[in-house]
N, C-alpha and C positions, 0 to 999 in steps of 0.2 A: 239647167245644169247638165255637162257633156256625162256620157257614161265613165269616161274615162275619170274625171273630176269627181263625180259622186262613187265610184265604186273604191277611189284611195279614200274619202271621207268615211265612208262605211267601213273599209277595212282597220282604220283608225282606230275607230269606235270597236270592234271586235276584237283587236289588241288588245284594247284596256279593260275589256271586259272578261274575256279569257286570254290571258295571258298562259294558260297553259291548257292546251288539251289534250287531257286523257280520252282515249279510246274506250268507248262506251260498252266493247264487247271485250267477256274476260276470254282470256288467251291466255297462250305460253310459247307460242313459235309461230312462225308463220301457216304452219300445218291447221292446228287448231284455229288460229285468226280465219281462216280460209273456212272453215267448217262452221263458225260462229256465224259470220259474212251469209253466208248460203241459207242458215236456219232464220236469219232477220227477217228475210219476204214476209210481209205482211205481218208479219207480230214484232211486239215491240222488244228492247234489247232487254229490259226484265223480265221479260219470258224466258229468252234464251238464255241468258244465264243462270237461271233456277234450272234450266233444263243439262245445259252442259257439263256440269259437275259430275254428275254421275253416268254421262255419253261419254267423257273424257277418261275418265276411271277404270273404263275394261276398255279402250279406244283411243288413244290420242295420238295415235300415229297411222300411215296409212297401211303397215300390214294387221295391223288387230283388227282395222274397221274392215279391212277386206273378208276378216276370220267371219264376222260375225253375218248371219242370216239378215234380210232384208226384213223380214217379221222384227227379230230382236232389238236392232235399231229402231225401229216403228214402234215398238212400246216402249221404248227409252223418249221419244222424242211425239209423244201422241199430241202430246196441249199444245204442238207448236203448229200454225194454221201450214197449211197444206203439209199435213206430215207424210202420206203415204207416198207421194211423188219425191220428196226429200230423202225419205230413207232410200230409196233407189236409186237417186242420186249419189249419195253418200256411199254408198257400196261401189256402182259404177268409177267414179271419182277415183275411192282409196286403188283400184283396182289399175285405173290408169295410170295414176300414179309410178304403181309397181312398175310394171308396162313398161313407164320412161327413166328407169332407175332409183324411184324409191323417195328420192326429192320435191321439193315443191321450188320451180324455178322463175326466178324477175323475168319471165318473159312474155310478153302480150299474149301470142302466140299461142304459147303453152296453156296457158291459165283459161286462156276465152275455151279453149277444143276440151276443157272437163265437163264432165257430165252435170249441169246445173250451175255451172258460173256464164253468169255475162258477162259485159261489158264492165259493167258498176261494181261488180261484185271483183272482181280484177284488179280496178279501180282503187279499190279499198286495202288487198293486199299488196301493188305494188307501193303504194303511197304509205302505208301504215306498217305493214311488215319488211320492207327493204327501202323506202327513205326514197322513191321514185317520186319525180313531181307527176300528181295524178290527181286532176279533180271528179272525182266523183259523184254521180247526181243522183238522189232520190228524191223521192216526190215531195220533201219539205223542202229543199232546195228549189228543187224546180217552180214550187209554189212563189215562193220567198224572192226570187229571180225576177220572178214575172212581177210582183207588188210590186219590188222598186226599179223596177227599169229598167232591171241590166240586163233583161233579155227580153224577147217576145214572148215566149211561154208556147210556141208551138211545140211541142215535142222536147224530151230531155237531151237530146244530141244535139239538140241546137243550140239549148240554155249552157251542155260543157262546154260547148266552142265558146257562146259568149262569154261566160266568165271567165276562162282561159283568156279573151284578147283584152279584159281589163285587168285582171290580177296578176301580179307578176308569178312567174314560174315556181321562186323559189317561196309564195305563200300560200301556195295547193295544198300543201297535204294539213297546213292546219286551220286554213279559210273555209275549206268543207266542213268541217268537223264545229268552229266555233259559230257556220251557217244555224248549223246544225242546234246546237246548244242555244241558241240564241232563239231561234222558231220556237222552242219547244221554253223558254220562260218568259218570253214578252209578244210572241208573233206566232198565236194560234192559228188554228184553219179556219175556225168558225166563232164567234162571237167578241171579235179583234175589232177594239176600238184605235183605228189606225192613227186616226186624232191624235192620241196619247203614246203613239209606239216611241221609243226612243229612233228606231230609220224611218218606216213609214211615215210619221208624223211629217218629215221633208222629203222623203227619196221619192213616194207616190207620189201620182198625180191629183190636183185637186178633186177630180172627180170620180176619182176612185176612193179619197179619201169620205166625199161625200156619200157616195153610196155604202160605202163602208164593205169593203170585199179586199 
């Protein structure tokens, strides 16, 4: 089966499966999406929104978070894995912010040059906070990619190009996200009987389904 053939089949199937996806991190503008986005490395989004509630509370814009000490952030946000590089970030950031008038702007450009955003994490707010076609890759994707073929799995800037030239544009910003959902109730990391997956079971290859990875 060509990529192109099996990746509208898979998309199919995530259609009827989440027909709607919410965004897994709580927000209220693109400012906070953006601040949520940044705290997810490496911990999972029920961390950070147990975390956020009360970061947002004396902080949800970028002149409060500018007010506040790089310590005082850091004990707002201690249980979230690399917190001390984060609160520095987050200070940095609201700061540059100011800097560029105060806003947070749809711009590639803009968003990659803050203090603690990538690519992915850009990604996330153009696609999510302004409605930009933007496929975003983190490591369940990038994972999930590689099992059913639609990419090589060298690198995740490889796996965005690939799934950009089989998905059409305008099903980016919700094909990431129901990737996404879909990894984490049928398509573990580790102990995934691919046999049984509802994609794996055909998108892998037999021998991968044999070995069971």
């Amino acid at each position: 089966m060509k990529r192109l053939e099996k990746a509208r089949k898979i998309g199919n199937l995530l259609d009827s499966l989440y027909p709607e996806t919410p965004i897994p991190l709580d927000h209220r503008d693109p400012y906070t999406l953006l601040v949520a986005v940044m705290l997810s490395a490496q911990t999972t989004d029920k961390k950070v929104n147990e975390v956020t509630p009360s970061l947002f509370a004396i902080a949800d814009n970028p002149e409060k978070m500018s007010m506040l000490g790089v310590d005082e952030i850091h004990s707002i946000i201690r249980e979230i894995g690399l917190a001390p590089t984060k609160a520095k970030n987050l200070k940095r950031m609201a700061e540059q912010i100011i800097e560029s008038g105060g806003e947070i702007h749809p711009d590639w450009e803009f968003l990659e040059s803050l203090a603690g955003v990538g690519h992915k994490t850009a990604s996330v707010v153009m696609s999510q906070a302004f409605g930009i076609p933007a496929f975003p890759v983190d490591t369940h994707i990038h994972r999930l990619a590689d099992r059913w073929g639609l990419s090589n799995g060298r690198n995740v800037a490889k796996t965005e190009h690939d799934l950009k030239k089989v998905f059409p544009p305008d099903t980016w910003n919700r094909r990431h996200l129901q990737i996404i959902f879909f990894g984490r109730e049928h398509c573990p990391a580790r102990g995934h009987d691919l046999s049984k997956c509802p994609i794996c079971s055909w998108a892998s290859t037999k021998k991968r389904i044999n070995e069971g990875r």
